[in-house]
C-alpha positions as CSV (number, residue, x, y, z in Angstrom):
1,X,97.4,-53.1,-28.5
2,X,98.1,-49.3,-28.2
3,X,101.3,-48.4,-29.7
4,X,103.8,-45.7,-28.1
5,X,103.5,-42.0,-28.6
6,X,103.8,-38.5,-27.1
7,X,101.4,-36.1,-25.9
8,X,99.6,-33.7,-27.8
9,X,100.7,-33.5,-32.0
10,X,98.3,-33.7,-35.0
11,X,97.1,-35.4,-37.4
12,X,97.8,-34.2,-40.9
13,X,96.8,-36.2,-43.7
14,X,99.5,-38.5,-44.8
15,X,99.4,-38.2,-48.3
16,X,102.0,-40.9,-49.0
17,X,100.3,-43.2,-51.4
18,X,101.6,-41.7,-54.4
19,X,105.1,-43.0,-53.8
20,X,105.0,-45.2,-50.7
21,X,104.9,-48.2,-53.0
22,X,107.5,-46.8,-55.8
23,X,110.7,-48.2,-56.1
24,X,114.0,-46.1,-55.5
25,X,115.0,-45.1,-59.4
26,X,118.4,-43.5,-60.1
27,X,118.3,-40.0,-61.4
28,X,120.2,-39.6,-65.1
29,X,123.4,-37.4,-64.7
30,X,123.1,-34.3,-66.1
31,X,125.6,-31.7,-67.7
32,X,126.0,-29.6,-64.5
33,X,126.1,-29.4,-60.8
34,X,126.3,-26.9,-57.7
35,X,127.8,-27.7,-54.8
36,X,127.0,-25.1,-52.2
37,X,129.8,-24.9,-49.0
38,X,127.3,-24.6,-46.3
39,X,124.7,-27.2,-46.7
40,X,125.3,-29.0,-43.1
41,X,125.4,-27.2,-39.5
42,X,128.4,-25.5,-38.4
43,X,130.7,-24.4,-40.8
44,X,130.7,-24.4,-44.5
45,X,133.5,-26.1,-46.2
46,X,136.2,-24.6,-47.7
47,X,137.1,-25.5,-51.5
48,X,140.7,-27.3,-51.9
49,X,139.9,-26.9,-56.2
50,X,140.5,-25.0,-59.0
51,X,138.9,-24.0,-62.1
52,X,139.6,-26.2,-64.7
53,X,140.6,-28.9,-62.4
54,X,139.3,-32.2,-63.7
55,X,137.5,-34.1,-60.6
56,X,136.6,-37.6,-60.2
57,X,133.3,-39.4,-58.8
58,X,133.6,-39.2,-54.9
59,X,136.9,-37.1,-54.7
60,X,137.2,-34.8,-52.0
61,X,136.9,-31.2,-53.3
62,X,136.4,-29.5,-49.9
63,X,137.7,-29.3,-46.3
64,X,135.7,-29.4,-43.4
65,X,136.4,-26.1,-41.8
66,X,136.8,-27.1,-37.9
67,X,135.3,-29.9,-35.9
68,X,131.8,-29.0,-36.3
69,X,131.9,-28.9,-40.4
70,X,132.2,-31.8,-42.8
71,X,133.8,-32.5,-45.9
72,X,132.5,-32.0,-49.5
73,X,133.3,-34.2,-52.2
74,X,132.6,-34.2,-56.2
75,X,129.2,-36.2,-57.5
76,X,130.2,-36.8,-60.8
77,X,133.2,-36.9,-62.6
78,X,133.7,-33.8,-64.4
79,X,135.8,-30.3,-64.6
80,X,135.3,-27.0,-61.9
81,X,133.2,-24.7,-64.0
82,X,133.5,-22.1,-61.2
83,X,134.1,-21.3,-57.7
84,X,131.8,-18.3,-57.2
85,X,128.3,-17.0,-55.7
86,X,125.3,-19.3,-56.7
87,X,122.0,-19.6,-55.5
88,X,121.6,-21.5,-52.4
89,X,117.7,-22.8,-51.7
90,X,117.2,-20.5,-49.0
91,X,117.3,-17.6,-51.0
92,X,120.8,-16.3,-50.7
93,X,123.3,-16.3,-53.1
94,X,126.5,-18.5,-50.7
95,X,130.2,-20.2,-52.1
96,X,129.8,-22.8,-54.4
97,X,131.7,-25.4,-56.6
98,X,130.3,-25.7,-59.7
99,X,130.9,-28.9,-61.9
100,X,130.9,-29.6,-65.3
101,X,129.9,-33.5,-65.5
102,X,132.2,-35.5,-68.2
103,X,129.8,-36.4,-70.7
104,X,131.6,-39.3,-71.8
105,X,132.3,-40.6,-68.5
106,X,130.6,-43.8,-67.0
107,X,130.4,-42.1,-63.9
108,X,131.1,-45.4,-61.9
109,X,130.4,-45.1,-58.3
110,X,133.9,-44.7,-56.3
111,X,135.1,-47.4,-54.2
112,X,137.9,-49.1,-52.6
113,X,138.9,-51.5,-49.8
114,X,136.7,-51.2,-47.0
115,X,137.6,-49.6,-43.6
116,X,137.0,-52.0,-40.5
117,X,135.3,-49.8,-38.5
118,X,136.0,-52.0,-35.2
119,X,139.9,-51.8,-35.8
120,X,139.3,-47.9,-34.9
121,X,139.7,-46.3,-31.7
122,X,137.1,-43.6,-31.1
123,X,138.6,-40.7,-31.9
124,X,139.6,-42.3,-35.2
125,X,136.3,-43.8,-35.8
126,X,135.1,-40.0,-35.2
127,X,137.5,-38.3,-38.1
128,X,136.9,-41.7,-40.5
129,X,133.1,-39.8,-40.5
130,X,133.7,-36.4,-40.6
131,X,136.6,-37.6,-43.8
132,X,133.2,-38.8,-45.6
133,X,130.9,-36.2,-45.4
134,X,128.1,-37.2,-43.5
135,X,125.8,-35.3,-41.8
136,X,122.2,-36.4,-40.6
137,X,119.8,-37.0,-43.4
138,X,116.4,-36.3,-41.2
139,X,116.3,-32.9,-42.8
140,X,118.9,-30.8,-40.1
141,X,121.9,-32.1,-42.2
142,X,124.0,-31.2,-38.7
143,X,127.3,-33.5,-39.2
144,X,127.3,-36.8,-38.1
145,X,130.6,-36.9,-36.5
146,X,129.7,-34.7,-34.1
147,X,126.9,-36.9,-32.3
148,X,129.6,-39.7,-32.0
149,X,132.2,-37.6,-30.3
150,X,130.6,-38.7,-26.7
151,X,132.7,-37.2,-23.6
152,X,133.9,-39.7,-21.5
153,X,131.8,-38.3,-18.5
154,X,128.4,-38.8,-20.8
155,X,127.9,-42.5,-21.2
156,X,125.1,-43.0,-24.3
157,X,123.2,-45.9,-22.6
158,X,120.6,-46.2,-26.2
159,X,121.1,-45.7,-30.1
160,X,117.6,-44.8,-31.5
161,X,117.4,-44.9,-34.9
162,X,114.4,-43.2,-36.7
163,X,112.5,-44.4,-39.0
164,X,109.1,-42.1,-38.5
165,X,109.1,-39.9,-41.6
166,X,105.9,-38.2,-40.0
167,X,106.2,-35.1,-42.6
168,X,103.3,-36.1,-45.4
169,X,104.0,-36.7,-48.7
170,X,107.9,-38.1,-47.9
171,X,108.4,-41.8,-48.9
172,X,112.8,-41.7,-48.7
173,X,113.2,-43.1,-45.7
174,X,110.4,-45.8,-45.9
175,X,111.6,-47.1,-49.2
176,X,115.1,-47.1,-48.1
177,X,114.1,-49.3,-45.1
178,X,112.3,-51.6,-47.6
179,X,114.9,-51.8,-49.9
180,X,118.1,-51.4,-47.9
181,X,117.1,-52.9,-44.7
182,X,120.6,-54.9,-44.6
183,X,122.3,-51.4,-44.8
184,X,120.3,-49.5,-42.1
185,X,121.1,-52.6,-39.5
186,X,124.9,-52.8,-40.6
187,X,124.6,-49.2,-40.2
188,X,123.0,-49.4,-37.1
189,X,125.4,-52.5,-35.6
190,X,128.5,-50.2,-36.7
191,X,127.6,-47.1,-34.7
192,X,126.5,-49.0,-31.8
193,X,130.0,-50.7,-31.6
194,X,131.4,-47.5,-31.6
195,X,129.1,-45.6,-29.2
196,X,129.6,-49.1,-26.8
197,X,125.6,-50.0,-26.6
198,X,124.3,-53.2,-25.9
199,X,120.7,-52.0,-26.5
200,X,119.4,-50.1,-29.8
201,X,116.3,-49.2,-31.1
202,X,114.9,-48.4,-34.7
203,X,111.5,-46.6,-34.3
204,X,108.8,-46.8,-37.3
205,X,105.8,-45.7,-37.4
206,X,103.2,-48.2,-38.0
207,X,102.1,-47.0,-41.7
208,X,104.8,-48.6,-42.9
209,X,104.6,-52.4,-42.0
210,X,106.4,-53.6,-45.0
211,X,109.7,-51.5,-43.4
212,X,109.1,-53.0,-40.2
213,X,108.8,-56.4,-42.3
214,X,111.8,-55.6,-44.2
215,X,113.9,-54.8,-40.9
216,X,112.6,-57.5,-38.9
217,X,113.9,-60.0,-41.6
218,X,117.2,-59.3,-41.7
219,X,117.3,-59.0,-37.4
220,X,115.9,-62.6,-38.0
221,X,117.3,-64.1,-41.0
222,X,120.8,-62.4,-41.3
223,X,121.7,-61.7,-37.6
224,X,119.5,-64.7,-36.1
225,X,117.8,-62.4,-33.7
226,X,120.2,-60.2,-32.7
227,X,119.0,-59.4,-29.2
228,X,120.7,-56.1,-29.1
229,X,118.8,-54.5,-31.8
230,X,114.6,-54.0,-31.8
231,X,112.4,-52.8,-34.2
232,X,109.4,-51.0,-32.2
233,X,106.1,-49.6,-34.2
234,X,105.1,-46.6,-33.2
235,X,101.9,-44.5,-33.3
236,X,101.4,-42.5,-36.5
237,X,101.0,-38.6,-35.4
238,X,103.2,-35.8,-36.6
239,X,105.6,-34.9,-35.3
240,X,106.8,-38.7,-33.9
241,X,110.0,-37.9,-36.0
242,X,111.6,-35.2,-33.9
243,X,113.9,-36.6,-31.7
244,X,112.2,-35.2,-28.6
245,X,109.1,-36.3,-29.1
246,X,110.6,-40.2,-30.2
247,X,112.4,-40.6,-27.0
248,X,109.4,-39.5,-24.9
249,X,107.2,-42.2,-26.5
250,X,110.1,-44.5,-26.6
251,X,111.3,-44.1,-23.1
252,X,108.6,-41.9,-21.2
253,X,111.2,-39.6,-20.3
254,X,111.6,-35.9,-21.6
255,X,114.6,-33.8,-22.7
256,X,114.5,-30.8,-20.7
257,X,115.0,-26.9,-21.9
258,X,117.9,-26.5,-23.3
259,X,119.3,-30.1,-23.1
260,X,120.2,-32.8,-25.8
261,X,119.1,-36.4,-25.7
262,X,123.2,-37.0,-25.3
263,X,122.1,-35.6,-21.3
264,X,119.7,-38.5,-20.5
265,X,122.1,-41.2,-23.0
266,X,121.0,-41.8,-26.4
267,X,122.0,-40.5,-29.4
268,X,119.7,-40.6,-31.9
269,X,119.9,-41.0,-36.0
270,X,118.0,-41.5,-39.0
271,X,118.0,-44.5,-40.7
272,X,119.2,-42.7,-44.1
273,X,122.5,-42.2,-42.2
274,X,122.8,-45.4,-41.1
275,X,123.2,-46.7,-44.6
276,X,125.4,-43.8,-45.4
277,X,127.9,-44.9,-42.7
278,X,127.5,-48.6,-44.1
279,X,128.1,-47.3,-47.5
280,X,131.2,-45.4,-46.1
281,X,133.1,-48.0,-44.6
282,X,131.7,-50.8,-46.3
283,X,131.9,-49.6,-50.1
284,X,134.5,-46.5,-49.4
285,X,131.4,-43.9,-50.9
286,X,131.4,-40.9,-49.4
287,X,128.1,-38.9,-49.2
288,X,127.3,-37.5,-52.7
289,X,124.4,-38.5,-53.5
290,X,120.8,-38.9,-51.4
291,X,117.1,-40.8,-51.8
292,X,114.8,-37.9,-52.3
293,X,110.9,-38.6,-52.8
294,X,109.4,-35.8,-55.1
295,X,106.0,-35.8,-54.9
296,X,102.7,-33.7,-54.7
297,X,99.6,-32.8,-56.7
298,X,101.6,-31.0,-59.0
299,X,104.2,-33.3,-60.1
300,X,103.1,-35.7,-63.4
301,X,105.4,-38.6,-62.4
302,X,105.6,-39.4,-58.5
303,X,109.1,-40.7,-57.8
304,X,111.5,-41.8,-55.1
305,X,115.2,-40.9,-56.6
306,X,118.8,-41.6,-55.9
307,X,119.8,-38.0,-56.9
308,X,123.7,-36.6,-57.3
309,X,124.3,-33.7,-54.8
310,X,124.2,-30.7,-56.5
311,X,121.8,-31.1,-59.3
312,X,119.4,-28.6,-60.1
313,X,116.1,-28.9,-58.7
314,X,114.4,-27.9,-62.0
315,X,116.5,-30.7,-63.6
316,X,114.7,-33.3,-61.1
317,X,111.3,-31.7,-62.1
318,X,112.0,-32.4,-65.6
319,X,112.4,-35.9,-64.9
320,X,109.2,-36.5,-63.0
321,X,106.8,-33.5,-65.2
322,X,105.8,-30.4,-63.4
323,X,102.5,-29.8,-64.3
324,X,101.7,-25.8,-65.0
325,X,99.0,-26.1,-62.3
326,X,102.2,-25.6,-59.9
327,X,102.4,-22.6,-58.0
328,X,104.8,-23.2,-55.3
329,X,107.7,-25.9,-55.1
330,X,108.9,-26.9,-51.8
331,X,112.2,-28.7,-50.1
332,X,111.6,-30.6,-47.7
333,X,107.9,-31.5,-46.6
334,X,105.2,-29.3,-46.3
335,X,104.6,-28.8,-42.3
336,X,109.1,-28.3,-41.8
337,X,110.2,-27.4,-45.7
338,X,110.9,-24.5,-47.6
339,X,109.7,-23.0,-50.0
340,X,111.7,-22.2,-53.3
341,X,112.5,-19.3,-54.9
342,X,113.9,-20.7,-57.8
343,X,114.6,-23.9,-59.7
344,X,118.0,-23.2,-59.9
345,X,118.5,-24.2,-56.0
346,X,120.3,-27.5,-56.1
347,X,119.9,-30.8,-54.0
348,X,121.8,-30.6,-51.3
349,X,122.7,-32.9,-48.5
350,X,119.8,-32.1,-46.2
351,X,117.3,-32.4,-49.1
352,X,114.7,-35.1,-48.4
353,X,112.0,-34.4,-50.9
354,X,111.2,-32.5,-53.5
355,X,107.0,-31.2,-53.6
356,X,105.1,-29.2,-55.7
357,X,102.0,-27.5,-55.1
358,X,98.7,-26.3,-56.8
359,X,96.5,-23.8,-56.0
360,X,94.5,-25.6,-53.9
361,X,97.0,-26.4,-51.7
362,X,99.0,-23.3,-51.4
363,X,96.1,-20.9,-51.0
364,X,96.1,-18.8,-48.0
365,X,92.8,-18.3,-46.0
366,X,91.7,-15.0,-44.4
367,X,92.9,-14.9,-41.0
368,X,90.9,-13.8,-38.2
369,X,91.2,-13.1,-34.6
370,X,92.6,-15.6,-32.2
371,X,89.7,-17.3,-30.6
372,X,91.6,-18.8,-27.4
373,X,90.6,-21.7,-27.8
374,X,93.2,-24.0,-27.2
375,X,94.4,-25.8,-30.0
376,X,97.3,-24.4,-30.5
377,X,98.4,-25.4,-26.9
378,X,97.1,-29.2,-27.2
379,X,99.1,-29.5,-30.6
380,X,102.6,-28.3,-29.5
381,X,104.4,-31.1,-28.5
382,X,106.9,-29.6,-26.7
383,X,103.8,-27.9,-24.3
384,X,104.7,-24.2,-24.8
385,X,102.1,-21.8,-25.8
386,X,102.2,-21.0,-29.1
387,X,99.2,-18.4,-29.1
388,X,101.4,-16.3,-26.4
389,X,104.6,-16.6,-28.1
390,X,103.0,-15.4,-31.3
391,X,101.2,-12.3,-29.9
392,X,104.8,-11.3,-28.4
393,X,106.4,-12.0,-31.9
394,X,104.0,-9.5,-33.5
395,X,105.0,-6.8,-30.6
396,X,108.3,-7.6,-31.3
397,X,108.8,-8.1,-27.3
398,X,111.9,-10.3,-27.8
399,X,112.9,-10.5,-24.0
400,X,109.4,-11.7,-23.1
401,X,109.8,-14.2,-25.7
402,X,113.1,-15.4,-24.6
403,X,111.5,-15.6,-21.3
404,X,108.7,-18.1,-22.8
405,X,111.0,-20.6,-23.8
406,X,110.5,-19.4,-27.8
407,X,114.4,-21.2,-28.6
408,X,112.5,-24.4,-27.7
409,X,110.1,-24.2,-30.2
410,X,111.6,-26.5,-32.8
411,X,108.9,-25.1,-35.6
412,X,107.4,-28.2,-36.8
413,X,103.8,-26.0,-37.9
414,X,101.2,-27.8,-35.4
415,X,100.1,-25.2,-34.2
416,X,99.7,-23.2,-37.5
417,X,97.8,-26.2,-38.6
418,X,96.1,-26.4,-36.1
419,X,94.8,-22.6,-35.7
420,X,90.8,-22.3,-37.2
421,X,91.6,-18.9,-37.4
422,X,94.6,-19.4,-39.6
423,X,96.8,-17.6,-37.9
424,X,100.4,-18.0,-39.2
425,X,101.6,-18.9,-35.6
426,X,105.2,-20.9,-36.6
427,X,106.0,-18.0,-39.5
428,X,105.7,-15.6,-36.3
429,X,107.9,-17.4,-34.3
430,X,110.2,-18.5,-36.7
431,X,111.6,-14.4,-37.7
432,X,111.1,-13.3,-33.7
433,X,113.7,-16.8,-33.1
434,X,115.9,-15.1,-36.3
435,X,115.8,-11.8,-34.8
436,X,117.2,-13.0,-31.2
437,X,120.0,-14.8,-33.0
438,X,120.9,-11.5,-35.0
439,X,120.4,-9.7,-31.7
440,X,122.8,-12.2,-29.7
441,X,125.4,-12.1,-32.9
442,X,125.6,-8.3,-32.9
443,X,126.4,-8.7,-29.1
């Protein structure tokens, strides 16, 4: 039987067997941690601590600035080092808590008396997730909160939860579904309550049958078939994980221009944050630490880790061995991540993996001329035309490319990969996309 899909996509090679089968492992504490203010969508958080302020595991030690911002709370139990400039892993040097961690602490998780999420009405249910700090762990990190704020005159219909992980090398979220399959439905069951769906769907692609397994299980064994909840295998092609592309082979229908999947009614989640809302209410743990899979030819030790927020990435490294063949470290996974400038950069919220590459992999080939032939357009899933919108990003013609529909371009590399003459298509239309947002900002 076929499975579901979209059109068009690729097929990169997976590269998951290194750590599909590994077992989530907690990273060790260690003596210091940086806890960047803007590391969700929206606005960064603003510190409510001082230097020299002793902290406790899963305390609050910043306010989310404004509706669309989330809070910030401490990883370990420790002292504020600093409030100051420190390296962000884009590049830039943003606000940041830094945190001593207690050395002779246990560093016990927090906790308390759970939260019924059902005695809530919505707009409660709404600030109880923006009070714990989580955003979407798919890799945009935009806060959570925000997606379940539904206006009365947009009914969601659907909760899709995803389960793809379509990037290569990136095990998190299929060893989370293995292991915490209770989690991810009680996550799932909690949201849809709130969101007032009878039908929800988790979508996984069909390389990972023992997360299917796993979820089916607990439908079957725990909930006795819960009708309102499916677990649907999907076709394995990149990239099945963007939302867009996982409701058009879930439902057939598209999200137009400029439109969210909120404007044909779903809403649409990992299945990380599922068990961070079931960890929230359930356990009282805010979000402050994250399943990361660090991986790639240059890395000694494979490893999926439950890591603190805030730790260095070189610190991670050291626990798994970074071979000296490395010559480029990555965030993320290689079609959608980015690059590293230093090890310095911590973990942050949006952090699902942790790669480092050799030479062989991060050698760039001549590029030539564009060939027209067509690749490029039958790899884009969103059916723009990446070949165009490249040629007016190197003319810097940035009305043209408005004109294009370039904003829709959600740069997941397809077409980059795809390109025989190499051409670096998505790096193209990723700075013309960052000029037109400086250009708007300026006015």
């Amino acid at each position: 039987m076929s499975l579901a899909s979209f059109r068009h996509g690729v097929h990169p090679a997976e590269h998951k067997d290194d750590s599909a089968g590994l077992p989530i492992e907690r990273m060790p504490f260690v003596a210091r941690y940086v806890l960047p203010l803007a590391q969700h969508g929206g606005k960064p958080a603003v510190a409510e601590v001082a230097v020299g302020q002793r902290v406790t595991r899963g305390s609050r030690i910043a306010r989310a600035d404004g509706f669309v911002s989330a809070a910030l709370h401490a990883p370990v139990t420790g002292t504020i080092q600093a409030l100051g400039l420190r390296r962000h892993p884009n590049g830039s040097q943003v606000p940041s808590i830094e945190i001593e961690a207690d050395p002779y602490d246990p560093q016990s998780p927090p906790g308390g008396a759970a939260m019924d999420p059902g005695s809530l009405g919505p707009d409660a249910f709404v600030a109880a997730v923006q009070s714990g700090g989580i955003v979407g762990l798919g890799g945009a990190a935009f806060p959570a909160h925000v997606k379940y704020a539904v206006p009365a005159d947009r009914p969601v219909h659907e909760l899709v939860v995803n389960g793809c992980e379509c990037e290569p090398y990136l095990t998190c979220d299929h060893r989370t579904m293995v292991e915490r399959a209770a989690d991810v439905v009680r996550g799932v069951r909690i949201l849809a309550r709130h969101l007032g769906v009878e039908r929800s769907t988790i979508a996984v692609e069909a390389n990972k049958p023992d997360a299917i397994a796993a979820l089916q299980g607990v439908l079957r064994d725990v909930l006795a078939g819960d009708a309102g909840i499916a677990v649907v295998p999907l076709a394995v092609k990149y990239p099945q994980g963007a939302e867009k592309m996982l409701l058009k082979a879930l439902s057939g229908r598209e999200v137009p221009p400029g439109k969210l999947p909120l404007d044909l009614g779903f809403v649409v989640n990992n299945v990380g944050t599922m068990v961070a809302l079931a960890d929230w209410f359930d356990r009282r743990m805010p979000l402050i630490e994250r399943v990361i899979t660090v991986a790639g030819p240059g890395v000694e030790r494979p490893a999926n880790l439950v890591v603190p927020l805030g730790t260095p990435v070189g610190e991670v490294l050291d626990r798994c061995g970074l071979s000296r063949a490395t010559r480029e470290v990555v965030l993320g996974g290689p079609m959608m991540g980015q690059p590293l400038a230093s090890l310095d950069a911590p973990v942050l919220k949006g952090t699902s993996g942790i790669l480092a590459f050799t030479d062989a992999e991060v050698a760039r080939p001549n590029e030539y001329t564009c060939l027209k032939c067509g690749r490029c357009l039958e790899a884009c899933a969103n059916l723009l035309n990446p070949s165009r919108l490249a040629r007016l990003a190197r003319a810097g013609r940035l009305d043209e490319l408005e004109r294009a529909y370039v904003m829709d371009c959600m740069e997941c590399g397809a077409c980059s990969f795809a390109c025989p003459s190499h051409i670096p298509i998505v790096q193209l239309i990723r700075a013309a996309k960052s000029s037109l947002r400086d250009r708007k900002a300026k006015g």
